[in-house]
C-alpha positions in Angstrom: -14.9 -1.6 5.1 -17.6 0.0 7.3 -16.6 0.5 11.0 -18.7 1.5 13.5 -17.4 2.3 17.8 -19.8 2.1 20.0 -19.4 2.8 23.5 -21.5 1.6 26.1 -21.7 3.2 29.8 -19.0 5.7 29.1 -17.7 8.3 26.1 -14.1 7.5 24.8 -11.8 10.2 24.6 -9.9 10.6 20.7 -6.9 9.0 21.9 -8.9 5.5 22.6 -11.0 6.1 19.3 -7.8 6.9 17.4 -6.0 3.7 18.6 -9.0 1.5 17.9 -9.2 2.6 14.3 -5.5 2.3 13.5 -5.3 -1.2 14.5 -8.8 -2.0 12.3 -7.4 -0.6 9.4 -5.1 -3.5 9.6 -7.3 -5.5 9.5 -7.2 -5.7 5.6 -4.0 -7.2 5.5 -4.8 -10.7 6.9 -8.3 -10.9 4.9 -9.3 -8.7 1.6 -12.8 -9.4 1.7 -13.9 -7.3 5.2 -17.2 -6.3 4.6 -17.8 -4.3 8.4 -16.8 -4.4 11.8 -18.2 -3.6 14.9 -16.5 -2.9 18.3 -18.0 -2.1 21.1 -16.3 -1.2 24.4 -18.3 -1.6 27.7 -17.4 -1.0 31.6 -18.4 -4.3 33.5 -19.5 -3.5 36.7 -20.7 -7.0 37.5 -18.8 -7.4 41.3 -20.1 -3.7 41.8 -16.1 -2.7 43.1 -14.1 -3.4 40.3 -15.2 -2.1 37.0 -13.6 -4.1 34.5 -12.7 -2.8 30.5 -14.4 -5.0 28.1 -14.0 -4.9 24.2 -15.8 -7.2 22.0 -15.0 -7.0 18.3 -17.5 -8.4 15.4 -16.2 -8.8 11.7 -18.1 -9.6 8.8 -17.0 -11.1 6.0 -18.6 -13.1 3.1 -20.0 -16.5 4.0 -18.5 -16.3 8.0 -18.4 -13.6 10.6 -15.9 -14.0 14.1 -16.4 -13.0 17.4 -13.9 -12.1 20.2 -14.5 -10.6 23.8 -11.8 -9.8 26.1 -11.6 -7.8 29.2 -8.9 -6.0 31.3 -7.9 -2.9 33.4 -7.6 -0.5 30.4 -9.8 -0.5 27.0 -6.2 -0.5 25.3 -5.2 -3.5 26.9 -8.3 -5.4 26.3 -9.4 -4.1 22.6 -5.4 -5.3 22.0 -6.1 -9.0 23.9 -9.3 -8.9 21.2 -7.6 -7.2 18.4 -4.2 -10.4 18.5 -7.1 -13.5 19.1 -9.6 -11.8 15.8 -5.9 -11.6 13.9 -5.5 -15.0 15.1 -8.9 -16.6 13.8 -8.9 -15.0 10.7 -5.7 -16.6 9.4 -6.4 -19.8 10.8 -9.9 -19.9 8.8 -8.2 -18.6 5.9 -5.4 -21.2 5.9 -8.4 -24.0 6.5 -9.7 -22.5 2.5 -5.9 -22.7 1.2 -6.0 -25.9 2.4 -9.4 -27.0 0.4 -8.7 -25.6 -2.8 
């Protein structure tokens, strides 16, 4: 599975990367057929005050791809929000196949 960070507006430190990539290796477990992913984490500054975490998560697979944005206080927070709704998705598509075949 190819996995690529990026970061936009800011660098992430190796504790942030570290967490990100042990929770995408995980990934594997709920679908076998993970062909890349993409994460990005952004800071929102849309009210120009608060300056919102946001982590959008992209995974490819054969046939499909899914989607999830989320934001919060703290990239952990809101890549883990992301991570739980992707996790979510995947096994609800993949129990929609079961259910055809």
């Amino acid at each position: 599975m190819n996995v690529q960070i990026q970061t936009v507006h800011f660098d992430a430190d190796a504790k942030l990367l570290e967490h990100v990539n042990a929770k995408i290796e995980k990934l594997n477990t709920f679908h076998d057929k993970i062909i890349s992913t993409e994460i990005y984490l952004k800071l929102d500054n849309k009210s120009h005050q608060v300056r919102d975490k946001v982590a959008e998560i992209k995974v490819y697979v054969p046939k499909h791809s899914y989607f999830v944005k989320h934001q919060s206080k703290t990239f952990e927070q809101s890549f883990d929000l992301a991570f739980d709704s992707l996790v979510n998705q995947v096994k609800r598509q993949k129990q929609k196949l079961m259910a055809h075949t």
